[in-house]
C-alpha positions as CSV (number, residue, x, y, z in Angstrom):
1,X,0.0,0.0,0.0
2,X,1.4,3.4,-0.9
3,X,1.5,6.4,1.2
4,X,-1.3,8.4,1.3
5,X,-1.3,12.2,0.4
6,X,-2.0,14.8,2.8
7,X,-2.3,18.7,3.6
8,X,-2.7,21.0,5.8
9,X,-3.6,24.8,6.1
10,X,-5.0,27.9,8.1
11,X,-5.9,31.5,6.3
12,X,-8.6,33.6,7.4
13,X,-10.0,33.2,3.2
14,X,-11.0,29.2,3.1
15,X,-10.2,29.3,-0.7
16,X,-6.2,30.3,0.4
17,X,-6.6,27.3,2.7
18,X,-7.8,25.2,0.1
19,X,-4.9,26.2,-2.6
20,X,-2.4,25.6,0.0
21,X,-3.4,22.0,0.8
22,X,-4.3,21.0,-2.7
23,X,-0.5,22.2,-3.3
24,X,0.2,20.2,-1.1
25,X,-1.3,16.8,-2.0
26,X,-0.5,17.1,-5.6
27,X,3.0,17.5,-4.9
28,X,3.1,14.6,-3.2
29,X,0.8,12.2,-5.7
30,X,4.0,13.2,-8.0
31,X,6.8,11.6,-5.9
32,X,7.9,8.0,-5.3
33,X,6.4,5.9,-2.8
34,X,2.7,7.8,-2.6
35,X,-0.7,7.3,-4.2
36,X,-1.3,8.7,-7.5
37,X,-4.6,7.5,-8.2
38,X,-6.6,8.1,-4.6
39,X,-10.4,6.6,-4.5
40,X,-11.3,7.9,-0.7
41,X,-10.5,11.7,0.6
42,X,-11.0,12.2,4.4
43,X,-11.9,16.3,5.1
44,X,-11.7,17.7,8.1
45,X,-12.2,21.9,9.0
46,X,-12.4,23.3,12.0
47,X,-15.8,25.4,13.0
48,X,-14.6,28.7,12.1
49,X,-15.4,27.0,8.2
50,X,-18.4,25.4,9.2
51,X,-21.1,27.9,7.4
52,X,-18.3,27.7,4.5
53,X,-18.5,23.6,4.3
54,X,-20.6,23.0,1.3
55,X,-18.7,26.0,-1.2
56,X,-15.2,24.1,0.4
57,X,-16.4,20.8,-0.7
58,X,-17.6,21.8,-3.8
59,X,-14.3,23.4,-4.8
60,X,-12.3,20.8,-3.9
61,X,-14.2,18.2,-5.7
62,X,-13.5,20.1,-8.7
63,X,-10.0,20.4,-8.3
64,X,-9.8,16.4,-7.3
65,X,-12.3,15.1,-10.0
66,X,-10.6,11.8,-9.5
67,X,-11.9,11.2,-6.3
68,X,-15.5,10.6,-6.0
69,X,-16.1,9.6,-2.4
70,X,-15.1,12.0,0.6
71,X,-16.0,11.8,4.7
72,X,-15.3,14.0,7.2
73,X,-16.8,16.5,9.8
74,X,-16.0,19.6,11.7
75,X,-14.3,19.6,14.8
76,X,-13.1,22.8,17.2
77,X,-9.3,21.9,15.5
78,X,-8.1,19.8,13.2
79,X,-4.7,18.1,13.5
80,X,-2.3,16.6,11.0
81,X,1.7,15.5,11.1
82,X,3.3,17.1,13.6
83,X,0.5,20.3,14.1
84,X,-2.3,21.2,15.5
85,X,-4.9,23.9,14.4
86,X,-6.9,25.1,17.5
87,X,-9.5,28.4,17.4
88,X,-8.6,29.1,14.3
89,X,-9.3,28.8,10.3
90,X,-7.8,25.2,9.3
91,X,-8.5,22.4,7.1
92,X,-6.6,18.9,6.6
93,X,-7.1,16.5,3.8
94,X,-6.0,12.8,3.0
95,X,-6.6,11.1,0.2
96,X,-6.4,7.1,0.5
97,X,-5.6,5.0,-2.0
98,X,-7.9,1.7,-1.4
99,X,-9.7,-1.1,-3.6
100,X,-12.9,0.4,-4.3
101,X,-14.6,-3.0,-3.7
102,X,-13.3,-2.6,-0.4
103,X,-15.0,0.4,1.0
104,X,-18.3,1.8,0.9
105,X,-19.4,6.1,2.4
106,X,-22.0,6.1,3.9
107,X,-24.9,8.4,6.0
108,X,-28.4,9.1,7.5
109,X,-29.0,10.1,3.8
110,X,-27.8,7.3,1.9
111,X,-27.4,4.5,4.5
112,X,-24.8,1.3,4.7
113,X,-26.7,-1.1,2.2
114,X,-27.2,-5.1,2.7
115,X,-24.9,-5.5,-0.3
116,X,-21.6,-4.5,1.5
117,X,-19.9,-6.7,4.3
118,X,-18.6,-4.0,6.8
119,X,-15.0,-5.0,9.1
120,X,-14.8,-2.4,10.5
121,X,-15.9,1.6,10.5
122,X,-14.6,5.5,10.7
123,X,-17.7,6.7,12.0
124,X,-18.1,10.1,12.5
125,X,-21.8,11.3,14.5
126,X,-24.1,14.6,15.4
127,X,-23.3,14.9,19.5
128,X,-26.9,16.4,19.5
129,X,-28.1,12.9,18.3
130,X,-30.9,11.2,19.8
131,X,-30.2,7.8,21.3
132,X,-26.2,8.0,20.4
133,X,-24.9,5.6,22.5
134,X,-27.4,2.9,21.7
135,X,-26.7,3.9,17.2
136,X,-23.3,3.5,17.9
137,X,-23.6,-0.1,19.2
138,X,-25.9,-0.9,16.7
139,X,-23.5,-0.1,14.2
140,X,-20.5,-1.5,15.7
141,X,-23.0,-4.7,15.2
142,X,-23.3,-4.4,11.7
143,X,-19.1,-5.2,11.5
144,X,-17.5,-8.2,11.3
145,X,-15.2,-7.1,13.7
146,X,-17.1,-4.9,16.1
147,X,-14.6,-2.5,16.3
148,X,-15.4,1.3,15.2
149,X,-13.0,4.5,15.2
150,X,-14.2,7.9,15.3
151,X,-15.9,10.9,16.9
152,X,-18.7,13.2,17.2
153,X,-18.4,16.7,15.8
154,X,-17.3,20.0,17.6
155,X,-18.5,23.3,16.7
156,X,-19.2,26.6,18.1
157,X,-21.3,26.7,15.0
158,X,-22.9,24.7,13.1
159,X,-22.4,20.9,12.8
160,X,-21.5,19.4,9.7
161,X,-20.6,16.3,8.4
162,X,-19.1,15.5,4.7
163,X,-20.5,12.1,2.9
164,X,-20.1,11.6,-0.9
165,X,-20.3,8.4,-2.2
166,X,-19.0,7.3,-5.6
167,X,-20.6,4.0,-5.5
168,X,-24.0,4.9,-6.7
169,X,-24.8,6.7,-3.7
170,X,-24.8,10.3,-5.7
171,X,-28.4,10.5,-6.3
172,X,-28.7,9.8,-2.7
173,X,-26.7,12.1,-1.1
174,X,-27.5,14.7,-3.8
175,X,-30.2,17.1,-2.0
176,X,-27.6,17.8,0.7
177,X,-24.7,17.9,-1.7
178,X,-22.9,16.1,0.4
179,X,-23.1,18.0,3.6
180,X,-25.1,17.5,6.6
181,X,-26.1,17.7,9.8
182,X,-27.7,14.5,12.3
183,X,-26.7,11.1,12.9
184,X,-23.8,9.0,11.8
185,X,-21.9,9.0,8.5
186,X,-18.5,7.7,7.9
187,X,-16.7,5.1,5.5
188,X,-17.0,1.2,6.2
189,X,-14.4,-0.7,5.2
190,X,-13.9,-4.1,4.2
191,X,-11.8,-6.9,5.4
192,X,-9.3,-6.2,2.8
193,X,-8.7,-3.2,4.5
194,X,-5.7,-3.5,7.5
195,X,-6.2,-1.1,10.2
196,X,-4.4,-1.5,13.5
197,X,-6.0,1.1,16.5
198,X,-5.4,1.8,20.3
199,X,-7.2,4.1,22.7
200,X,-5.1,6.1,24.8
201,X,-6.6,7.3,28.0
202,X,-6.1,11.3,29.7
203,X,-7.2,10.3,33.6
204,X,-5.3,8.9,36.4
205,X,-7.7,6.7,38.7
206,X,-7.2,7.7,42.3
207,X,-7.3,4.8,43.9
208,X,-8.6,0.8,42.7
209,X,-12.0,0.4,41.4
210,X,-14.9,-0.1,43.1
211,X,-18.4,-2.2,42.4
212,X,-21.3,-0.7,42.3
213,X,-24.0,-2.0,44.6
214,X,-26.4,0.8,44.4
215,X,-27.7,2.9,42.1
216,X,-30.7,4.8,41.0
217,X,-30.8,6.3,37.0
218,X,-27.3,8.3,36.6
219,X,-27.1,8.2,40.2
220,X,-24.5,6.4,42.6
221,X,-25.6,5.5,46.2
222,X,-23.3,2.5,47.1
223,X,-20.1,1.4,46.2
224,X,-19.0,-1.9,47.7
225,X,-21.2,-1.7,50.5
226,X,-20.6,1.8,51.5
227,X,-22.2,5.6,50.7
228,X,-21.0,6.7,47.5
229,X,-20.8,10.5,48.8
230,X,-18.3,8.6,51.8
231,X,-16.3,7.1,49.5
232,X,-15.7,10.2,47.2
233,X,-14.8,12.3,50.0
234,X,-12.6,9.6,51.5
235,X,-10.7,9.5,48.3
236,X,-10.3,13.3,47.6
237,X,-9.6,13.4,51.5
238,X,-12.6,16.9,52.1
239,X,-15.3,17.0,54.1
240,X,-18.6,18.7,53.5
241,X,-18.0,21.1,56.5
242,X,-15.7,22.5,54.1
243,X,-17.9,23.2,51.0
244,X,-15.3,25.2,48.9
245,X,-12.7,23.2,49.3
246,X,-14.8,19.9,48.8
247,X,-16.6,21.7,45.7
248,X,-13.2,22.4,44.0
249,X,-11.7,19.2,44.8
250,X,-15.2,17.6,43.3
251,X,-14.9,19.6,39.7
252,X,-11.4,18.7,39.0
253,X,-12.8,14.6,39.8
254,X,-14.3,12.3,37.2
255,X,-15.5,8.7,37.2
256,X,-14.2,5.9,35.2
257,X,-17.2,3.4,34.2
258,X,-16.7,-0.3,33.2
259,X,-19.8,-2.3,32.3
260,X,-18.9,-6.1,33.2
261,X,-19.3,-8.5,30.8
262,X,-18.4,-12.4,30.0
263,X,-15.2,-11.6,28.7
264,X,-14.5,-9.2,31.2
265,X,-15.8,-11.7,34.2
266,X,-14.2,-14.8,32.5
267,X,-10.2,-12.9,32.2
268,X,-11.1,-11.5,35.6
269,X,-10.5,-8.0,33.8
270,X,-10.2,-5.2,36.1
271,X,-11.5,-1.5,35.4
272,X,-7.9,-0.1,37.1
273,X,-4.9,-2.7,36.0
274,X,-1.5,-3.4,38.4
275,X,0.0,-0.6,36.4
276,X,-2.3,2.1,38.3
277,X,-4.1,3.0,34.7
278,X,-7.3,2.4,33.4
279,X,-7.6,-0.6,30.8
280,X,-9.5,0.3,27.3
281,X,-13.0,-1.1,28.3
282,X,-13.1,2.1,31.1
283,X,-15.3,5.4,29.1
284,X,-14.6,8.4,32.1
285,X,-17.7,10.6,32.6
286,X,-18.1,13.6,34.7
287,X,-19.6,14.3,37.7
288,X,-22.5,16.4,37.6
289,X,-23.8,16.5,40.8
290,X,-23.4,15.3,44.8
291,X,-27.0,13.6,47.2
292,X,-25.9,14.9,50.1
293,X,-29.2,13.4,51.3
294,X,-28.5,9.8,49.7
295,X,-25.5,10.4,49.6
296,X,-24.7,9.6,46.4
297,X,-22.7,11.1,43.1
298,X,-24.7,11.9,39.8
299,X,-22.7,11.2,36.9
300,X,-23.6,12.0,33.4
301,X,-24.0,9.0,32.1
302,X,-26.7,5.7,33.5
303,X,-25.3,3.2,36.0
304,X,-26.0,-0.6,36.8
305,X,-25.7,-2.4,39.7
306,X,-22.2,-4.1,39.2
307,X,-20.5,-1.9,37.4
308,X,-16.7,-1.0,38.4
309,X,-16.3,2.6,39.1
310,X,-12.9,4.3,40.1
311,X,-12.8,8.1,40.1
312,X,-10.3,9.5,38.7
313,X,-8.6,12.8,37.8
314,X,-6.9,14.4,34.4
315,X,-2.8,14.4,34.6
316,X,-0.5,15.7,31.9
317,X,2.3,13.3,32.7
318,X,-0.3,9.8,32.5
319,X,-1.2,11.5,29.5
320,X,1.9,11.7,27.7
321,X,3.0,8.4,29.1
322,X,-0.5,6.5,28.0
323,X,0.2,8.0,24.4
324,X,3.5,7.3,23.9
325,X,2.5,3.7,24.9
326,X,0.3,3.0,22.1
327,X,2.7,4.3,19.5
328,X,4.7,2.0,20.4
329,X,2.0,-0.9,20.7
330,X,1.2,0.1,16.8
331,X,4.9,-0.1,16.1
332,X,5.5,-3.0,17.9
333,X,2.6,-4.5,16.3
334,X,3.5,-3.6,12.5
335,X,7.1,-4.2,13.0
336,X,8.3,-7.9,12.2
337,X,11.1,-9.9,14.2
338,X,13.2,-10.1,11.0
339,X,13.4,-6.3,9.3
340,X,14.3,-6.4,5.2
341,X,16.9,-3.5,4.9
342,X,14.7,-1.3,3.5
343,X,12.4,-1.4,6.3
344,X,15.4,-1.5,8.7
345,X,16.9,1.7,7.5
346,X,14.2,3.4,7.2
347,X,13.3,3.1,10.4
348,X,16.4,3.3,11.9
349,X,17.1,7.2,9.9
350,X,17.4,10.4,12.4
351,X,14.5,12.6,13.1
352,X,15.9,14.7,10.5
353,X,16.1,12.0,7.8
354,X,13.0,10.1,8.9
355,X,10.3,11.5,6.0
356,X,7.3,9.1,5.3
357,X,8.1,5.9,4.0
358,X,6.6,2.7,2.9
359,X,8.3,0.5,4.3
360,X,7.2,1.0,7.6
361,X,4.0,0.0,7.2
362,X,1.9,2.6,7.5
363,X,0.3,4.3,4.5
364,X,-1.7,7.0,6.4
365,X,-3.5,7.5,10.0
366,X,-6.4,9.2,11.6
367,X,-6.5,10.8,15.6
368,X,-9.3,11.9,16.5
369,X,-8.8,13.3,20.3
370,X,-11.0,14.9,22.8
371,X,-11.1,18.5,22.3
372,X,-10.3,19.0,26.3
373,X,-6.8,17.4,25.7
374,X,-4.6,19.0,22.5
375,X,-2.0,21.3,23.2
376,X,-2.4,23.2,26.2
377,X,-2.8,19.6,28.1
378,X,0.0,18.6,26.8
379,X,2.2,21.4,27.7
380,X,2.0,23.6,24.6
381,X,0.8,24.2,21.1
382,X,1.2,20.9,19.1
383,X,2.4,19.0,21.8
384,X,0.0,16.0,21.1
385,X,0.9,16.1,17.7
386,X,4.1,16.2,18.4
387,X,4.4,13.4,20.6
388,X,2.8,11.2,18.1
389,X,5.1,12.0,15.7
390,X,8.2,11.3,18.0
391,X,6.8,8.1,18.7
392,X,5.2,6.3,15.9
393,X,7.4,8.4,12.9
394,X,6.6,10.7,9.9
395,X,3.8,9.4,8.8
396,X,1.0,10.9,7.1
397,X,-1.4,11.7,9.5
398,X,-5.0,14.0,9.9
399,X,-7.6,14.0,12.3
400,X,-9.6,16.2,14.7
401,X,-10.5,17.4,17.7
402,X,-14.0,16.0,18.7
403,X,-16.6,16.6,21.5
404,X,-16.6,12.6,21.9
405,X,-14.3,9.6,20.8
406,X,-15.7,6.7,19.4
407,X,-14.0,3.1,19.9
408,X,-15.0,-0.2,19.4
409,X,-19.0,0.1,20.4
410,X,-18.2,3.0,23.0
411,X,-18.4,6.5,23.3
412,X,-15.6,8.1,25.4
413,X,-14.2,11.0,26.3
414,X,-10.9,12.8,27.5
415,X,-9.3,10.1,25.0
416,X,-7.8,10.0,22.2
417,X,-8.4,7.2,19.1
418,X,-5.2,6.2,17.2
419,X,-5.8,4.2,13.6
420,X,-3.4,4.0,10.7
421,X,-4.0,1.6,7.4
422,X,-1.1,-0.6,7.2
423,X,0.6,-2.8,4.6
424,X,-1.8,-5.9,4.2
């Protein structure tokens, strides 16, 4: 699989934007080593382009008459290699280079037919959706494999989502021209397709998990026996004859949720591992209120009896650590015992030296992160990006920042979703 072609840009004026990425990708189609005949472009603009989306689509369509299927959505940045685009006019595009038998755009407006046998899915959702959670499993049902990667849009605007389809699909996604707003779109993709993805994790739980024995809607009242509110307090180590301090403490806490399951009761699988970090089965939601009658903790988010909970808190250095660790999981994974030299010198080439290549594997990768974490969690602008690229290599990469992350059936948050296409 060749590498895939990418761009990225900010101007105030979308169409300088625009020029500057498709200067980009074309320069690229025209070396060694990359696609020159892309089927699939991934589009992804931050909100400050949202009212813009269907005259930015249009435009580039023109200029990319090649490539007749497109996905993407809006997000509050947009990342790519090594950057990050945050509050401000951006755009990224990829353009993939796949067997057109071997995926299939989709949307509300022209739906995922019988005809195709889905793998796995980018799936990219309305956060004002009804019933999200339970579409999101239902589609992660519809794959082979179970196993979705994604998010929901993020605008200060309006939302919008990009869906084109090549594959008779036009006429269906024509009255919107390909750009929407509502439910779930994305691109399914066959099992031709390789795709190897982790889910890194932003929280530090504060202590080991706990099992929830009571519970009433989104509402906590016993964990292991004991007054939620009790155990809370214990953990962030306030009182309530302190409200201030209790309140702030409170704020800056979250709650890591694992729903058990057969797997999970059969491996004896535990929400918070020996390492002190949540495993990937763990979504964190916040705390949105306290009982101090029932003394129990709202969450956002329903519970059932015999769930794990462990509350938790956000930490720049777990963060960093977490992400680092599934770069090196993908690389690990992708990277055989016995290198060719090719593959061995390209991956062995300084920082300086290390451009994109083939041989590693990877043709092209997606992040889509929370739009909490980016930079300024990391320590500064790009850092994320940045961290990535230091750890898995040059590759090409896009993405955005979303208002929720989408792995496997669940819906997270204060994550970030890693997926690149590899080498079959």
């Amino acid at each position: 699989m060749k590498l895939f072609p990418y761009g990225h840009a900010t101007h105030p004026q979308w169409q300088m934007a625009a020029g500057l990425v498709l200067a980009q990708v074309r320069a690229q189609m025209a070396l060694h080593g990359y696609a020159s005949s892309p089927t699939l472009a991934l589009l992804y603009i931050t909100d400050h382009y949202a009212a813009q989306a269907p005259d930015i689509l249009a435009h580039l369509s023109a200029e990319l008459p090649e490539i007749a299927d497109w996905s993407g959505t809006v997000g509050v940045g947009v990342a790519s290699n090594n950057a990050e685009y945050f509050d401000e006019p951006a755009l990224a595009l990829m353009l993939c280079e796949l067997p057109p038998d071997q995926y299939r755009v989709f949307s509300g407006i022209a739906p995922l037919g019988l005809g195709f046998e889905a793998h796995t899915a980018l799936i990219h959702a309305d956060p004002s959706t009804p019933d999200l959670p339970e579409l999101i499993e239902e589609m992660a049902l519809r794959t082979d494999s179970g196993y979705l990667f994604g998010g929901l849009s993020a605008s200060r605007r309006q939302s919008v989502q990009f869906a084109v389809g090549g594959n008779g699909n036009l006429s269906g996604h024509g009255g919107a021209s390909g750009v929407f707003s509502g439910g779930l779109s994305g691109v399914a993709f066959g099992e031709g397709i390789s795709l190897v993805s982790r889910v890194t994790q932003g929280c530090v739980p504060l202590s080991r998990a706990h099992v929830v024995t009571g519970a009433d809607g989104n509402l906590v009242t016993e964990l292991d026996g004991e007054p939620a509110l009790d155990v809370l307090l214990r953990e962030l180590n306030v009182s309530l004859d302190q409200p201030e301090t209790a309140l702030q403490a409170v704020r800056a806490t979250l709650a890591g949720l694992m729903t058990p399951s057969e797997e999970s009761i059969s491996s004896d699988r535990q929400a918070v591992g020996r390492t002190g970090n949540f495993g990937t089965e763990v979504v964190v939601r916040h705390i949105i209120g306290l009982d101090p009658k029932r003394r129990g903790v709202a969450l956002a988010s329903q519970v059932a009896l015999g769930m794990q909970l462990a509350f938790c808190q956000r930490n720049r250095q777990a963060a960093k650590a977490d992400l680092m660790r599934i770069c090196a999981e993908i690389r690990e994974e992708l990277e055989p015992e016995e290198l060719p030299v090719e593959a061995a010198l390209a991956m062995a080439a300084s920082e300086s030296e290390a451009a994109p290549h083939p041989a590693r594997g990877i043709a092209g990768a997606i992040y889509v992160s929370c739009s909490g974490r980016g930079g300024p969690h990391f320590g500064g602008p790009s850092a994320e990006l940045q961290i990535i690229r230091r750890a898995l290599g040059d590759v090409p990469l896009v993405g955005f920042f979303a208002s929720g992350e989408i792995a496997r059936k669940h819906l997270y948050g204060y994550t970030g979703v890693l997926t690149v296409f590899t080498s079959a």
